[in-house]
Backbone bond lengths (Angstrom), bond angles and torsions (degrees), N, CA, C in turn:
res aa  C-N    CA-C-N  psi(-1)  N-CA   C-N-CA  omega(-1)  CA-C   N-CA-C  phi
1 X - - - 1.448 - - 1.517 108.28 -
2 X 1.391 136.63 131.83 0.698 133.38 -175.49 1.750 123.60 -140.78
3 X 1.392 98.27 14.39 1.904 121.82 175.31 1.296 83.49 -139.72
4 X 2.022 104.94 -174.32 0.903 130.55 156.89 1.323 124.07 -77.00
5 X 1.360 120.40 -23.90 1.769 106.32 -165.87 1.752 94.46 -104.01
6 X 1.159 126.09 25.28 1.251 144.35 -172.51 1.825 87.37 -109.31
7 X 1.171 108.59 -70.89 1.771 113.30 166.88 1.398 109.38 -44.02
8 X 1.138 134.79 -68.80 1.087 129.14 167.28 1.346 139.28 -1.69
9 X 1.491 80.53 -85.75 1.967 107.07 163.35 1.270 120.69 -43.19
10 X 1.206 118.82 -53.20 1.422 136.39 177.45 1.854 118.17 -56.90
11 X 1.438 96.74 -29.07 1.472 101.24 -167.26 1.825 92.74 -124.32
12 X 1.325 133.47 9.01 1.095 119.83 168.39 1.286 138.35 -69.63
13 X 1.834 97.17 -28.65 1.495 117.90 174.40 1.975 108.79 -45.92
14 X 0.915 93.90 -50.43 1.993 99.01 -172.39 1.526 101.09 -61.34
15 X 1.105 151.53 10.47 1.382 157.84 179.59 1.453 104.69 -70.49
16 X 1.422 107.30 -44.14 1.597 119.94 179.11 1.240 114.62 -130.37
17 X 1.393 109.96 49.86 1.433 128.81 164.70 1.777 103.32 -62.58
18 X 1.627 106.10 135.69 1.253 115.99 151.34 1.754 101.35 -147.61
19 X 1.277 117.61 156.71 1.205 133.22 -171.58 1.879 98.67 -69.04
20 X 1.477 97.65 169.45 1.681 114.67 175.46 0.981 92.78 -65.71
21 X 1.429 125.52 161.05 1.415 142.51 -168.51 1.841 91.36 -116.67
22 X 1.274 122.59 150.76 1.362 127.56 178.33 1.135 121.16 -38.75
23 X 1.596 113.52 -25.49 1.776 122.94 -162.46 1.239 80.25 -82.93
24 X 1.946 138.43 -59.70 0.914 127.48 -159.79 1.450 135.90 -69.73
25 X 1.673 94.63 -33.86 1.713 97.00 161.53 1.384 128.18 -67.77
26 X 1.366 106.22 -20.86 1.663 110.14 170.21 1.742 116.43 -67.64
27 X 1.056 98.18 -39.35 2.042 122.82 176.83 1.830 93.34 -37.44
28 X 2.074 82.65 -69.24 1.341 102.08 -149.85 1.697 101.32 -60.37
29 X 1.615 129.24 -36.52 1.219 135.25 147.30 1.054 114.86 -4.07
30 X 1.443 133.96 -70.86 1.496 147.71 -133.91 1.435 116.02 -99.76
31 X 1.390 90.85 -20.79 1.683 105.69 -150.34 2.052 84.07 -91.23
32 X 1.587 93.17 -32.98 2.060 100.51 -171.83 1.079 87.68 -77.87
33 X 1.564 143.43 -34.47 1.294 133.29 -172.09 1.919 108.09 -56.28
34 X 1.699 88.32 -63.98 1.467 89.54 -178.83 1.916 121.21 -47.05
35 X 1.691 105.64 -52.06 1.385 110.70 -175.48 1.552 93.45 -47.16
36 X 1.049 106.45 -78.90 1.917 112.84 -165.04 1.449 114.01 -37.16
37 X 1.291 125.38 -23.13 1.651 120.04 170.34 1.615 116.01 -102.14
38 X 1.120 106.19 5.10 1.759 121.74 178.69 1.845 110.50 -104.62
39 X 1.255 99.34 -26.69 1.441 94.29 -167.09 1.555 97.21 -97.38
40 X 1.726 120.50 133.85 1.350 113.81 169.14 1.244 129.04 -54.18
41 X 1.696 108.26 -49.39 1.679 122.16 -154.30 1.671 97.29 -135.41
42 X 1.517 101.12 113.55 1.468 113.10 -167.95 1.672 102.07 -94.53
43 X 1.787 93.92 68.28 1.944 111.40 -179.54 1.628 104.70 -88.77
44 X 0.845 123.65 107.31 1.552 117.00 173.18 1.828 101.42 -79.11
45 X 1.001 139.35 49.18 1.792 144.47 -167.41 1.598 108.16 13.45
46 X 1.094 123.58 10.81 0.920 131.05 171.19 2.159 120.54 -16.38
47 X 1.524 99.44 -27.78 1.165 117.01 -172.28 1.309 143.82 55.12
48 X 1.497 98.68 -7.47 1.911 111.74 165.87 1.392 111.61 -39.14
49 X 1.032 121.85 -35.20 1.579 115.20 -177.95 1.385 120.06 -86.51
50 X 1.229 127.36 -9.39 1.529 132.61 133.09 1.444 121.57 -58.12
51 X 0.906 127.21 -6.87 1.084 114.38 -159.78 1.722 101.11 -109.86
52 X 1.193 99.87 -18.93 2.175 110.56 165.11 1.496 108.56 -95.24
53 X 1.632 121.58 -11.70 1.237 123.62 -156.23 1.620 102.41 -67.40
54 X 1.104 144.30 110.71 1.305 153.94 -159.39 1.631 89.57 -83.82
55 X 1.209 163.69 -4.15 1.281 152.65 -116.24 1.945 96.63 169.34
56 X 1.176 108.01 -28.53 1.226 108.09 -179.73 1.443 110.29 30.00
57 X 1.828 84.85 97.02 1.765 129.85 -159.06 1.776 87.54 -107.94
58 X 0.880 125.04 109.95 1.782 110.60 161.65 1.099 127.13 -104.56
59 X 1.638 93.47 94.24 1.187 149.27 -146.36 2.185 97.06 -72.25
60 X 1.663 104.17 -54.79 1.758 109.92 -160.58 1.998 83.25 -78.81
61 X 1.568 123.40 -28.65 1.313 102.74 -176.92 1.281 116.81 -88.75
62 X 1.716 131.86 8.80 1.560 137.24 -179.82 1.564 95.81 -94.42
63 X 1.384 111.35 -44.20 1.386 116.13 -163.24 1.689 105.80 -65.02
64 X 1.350 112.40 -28.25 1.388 146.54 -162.71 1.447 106.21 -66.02
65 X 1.332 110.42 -28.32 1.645 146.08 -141.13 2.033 97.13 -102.88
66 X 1.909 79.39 -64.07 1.894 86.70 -179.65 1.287 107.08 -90.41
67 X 0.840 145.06 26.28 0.927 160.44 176.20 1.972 112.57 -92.99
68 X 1.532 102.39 -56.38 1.311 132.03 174.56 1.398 100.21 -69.28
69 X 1.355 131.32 -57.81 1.207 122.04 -169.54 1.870 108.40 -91.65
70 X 1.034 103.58 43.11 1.613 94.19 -177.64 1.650 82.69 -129.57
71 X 1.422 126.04 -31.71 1.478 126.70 166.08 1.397 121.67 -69.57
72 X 1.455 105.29 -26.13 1.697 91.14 -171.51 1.606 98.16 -129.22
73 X 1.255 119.48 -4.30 1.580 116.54 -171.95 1.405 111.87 71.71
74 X 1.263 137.24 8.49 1.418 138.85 159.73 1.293 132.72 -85.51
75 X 1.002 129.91 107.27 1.653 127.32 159.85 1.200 116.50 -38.64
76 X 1.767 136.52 160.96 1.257 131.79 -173.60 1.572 88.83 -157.74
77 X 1.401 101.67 76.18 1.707 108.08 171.63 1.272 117.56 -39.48
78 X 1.454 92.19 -60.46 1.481 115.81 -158.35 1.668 110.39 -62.58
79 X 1.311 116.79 -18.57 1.678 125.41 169.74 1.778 112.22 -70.49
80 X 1.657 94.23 -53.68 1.554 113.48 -176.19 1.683 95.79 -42.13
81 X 1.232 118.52 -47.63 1.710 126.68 -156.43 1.500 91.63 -57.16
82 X 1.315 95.17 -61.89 1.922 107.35 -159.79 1.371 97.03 -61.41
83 X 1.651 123.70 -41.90 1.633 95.75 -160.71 2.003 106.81 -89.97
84 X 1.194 98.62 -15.68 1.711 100.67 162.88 1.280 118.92 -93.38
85 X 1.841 119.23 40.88 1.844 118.32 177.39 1.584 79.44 -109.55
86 X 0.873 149.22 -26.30 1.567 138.70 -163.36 2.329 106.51 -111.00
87 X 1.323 94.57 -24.88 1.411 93.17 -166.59 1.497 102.39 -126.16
88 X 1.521 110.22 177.57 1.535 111.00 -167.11 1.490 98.51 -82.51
89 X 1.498 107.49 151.09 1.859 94.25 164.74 0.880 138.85 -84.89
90 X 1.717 144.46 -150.27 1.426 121.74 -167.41 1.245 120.69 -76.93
91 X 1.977 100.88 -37.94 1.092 116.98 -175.91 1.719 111.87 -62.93
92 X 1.017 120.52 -12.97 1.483 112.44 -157.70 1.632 106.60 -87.25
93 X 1.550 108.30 -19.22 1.379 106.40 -176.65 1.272 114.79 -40.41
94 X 1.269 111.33 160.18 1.803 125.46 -173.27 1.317 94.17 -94.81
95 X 1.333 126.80 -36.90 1.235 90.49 -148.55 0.816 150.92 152.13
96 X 1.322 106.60 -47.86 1.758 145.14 -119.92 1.661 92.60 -112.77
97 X 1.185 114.55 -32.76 2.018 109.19 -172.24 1.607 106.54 60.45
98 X 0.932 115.48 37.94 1.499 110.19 174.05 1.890 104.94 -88.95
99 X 1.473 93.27 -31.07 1.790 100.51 171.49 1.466 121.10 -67.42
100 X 1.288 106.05 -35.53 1.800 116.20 176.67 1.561 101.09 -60.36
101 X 1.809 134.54 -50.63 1.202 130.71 -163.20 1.507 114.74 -80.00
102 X 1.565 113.05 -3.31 1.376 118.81 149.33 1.149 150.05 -80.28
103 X 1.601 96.06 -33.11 1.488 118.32 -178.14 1.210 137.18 -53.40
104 X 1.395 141.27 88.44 1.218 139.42 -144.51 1.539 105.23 -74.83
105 X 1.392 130.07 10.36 1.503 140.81 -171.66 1.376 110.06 -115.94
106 X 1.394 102.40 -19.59 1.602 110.98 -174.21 1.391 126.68 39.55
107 X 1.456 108.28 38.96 1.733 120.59 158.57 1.221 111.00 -68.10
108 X 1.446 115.53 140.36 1.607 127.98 163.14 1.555 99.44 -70.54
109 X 1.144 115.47 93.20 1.659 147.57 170.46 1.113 96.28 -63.27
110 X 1.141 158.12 -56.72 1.683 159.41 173.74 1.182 108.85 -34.23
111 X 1.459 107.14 -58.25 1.518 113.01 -157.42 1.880 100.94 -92.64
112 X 1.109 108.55 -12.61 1.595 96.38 -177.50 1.442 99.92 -71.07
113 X 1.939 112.76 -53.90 1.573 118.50 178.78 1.704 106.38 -36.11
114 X 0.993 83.10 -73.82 1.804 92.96 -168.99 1.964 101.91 -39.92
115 X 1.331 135.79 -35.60 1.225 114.78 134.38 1.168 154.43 -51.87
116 X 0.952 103.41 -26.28 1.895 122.77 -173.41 1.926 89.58 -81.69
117 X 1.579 101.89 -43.74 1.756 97.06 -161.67 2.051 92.70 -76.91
118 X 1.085 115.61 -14.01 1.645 106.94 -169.39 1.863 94.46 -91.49
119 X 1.837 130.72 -10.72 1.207 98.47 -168.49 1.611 82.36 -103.00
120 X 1.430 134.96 -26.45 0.864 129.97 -171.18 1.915 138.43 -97.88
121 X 1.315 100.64 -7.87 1.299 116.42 160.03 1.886 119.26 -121.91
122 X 1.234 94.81 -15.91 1.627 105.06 -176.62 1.605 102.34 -72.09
């Protein structure tokens, strides 16, 4: 936003705010039920764990990966390539857990890679 009627616009919608109606919070219920038992690794990319990664593992775009294929059953080589041409791959991690003592999600980061590296390089 960079005026006022830019603010405006943006914040006019809530003028005629009313809450979800029961049908909708129940919807919206079902729908977190489904995501939350579909998705493997509950990474918001947050990226703190790059940011100790001694090897710089990219870690929120692998997870990003199984994540994708735990919804649709597809591999996505062609992503794996691009996001491991600049960073180390899964397999290469050390090790080290220096990413786990950051992680504000507190996933065992080790053990997801070491999956991600067995469906996708194994």
């Amino acid at each position: 936003m960079s005026d006022i009627s830019q603010l405006e616009d943006n914040t006019g919608y809530m003028q005629e705010f009313s809450p979800l109606t029961e049908g909708e919070q129940e919807l919206a219920a079902k729908i977190t039920d489904i995501l939350n038992r579909t998705i493997r690794v509950l990474c918001t990319s947050c990226r703190h764990c790059m940011e100790e990664c001694p090897i710089q593992v990219n870690i929120p775009n692998y997870f990003g990966l199984l994540n994708l294929y735990a919804v649709t059953g597809k591999k996505t080589n062609m992503y794996y390539q691009r996001y491991s041409m600049n960073h180390a791959r899964a397999s290469e991690c050390l090790k080290c857990g220096r990413c786990e003592r950051i992680y504000p999600q507190h996933i065992v980061i080790r053990q997801f890679l070491d999956e991600f590296a067995a469906l996708y390089e194994g």
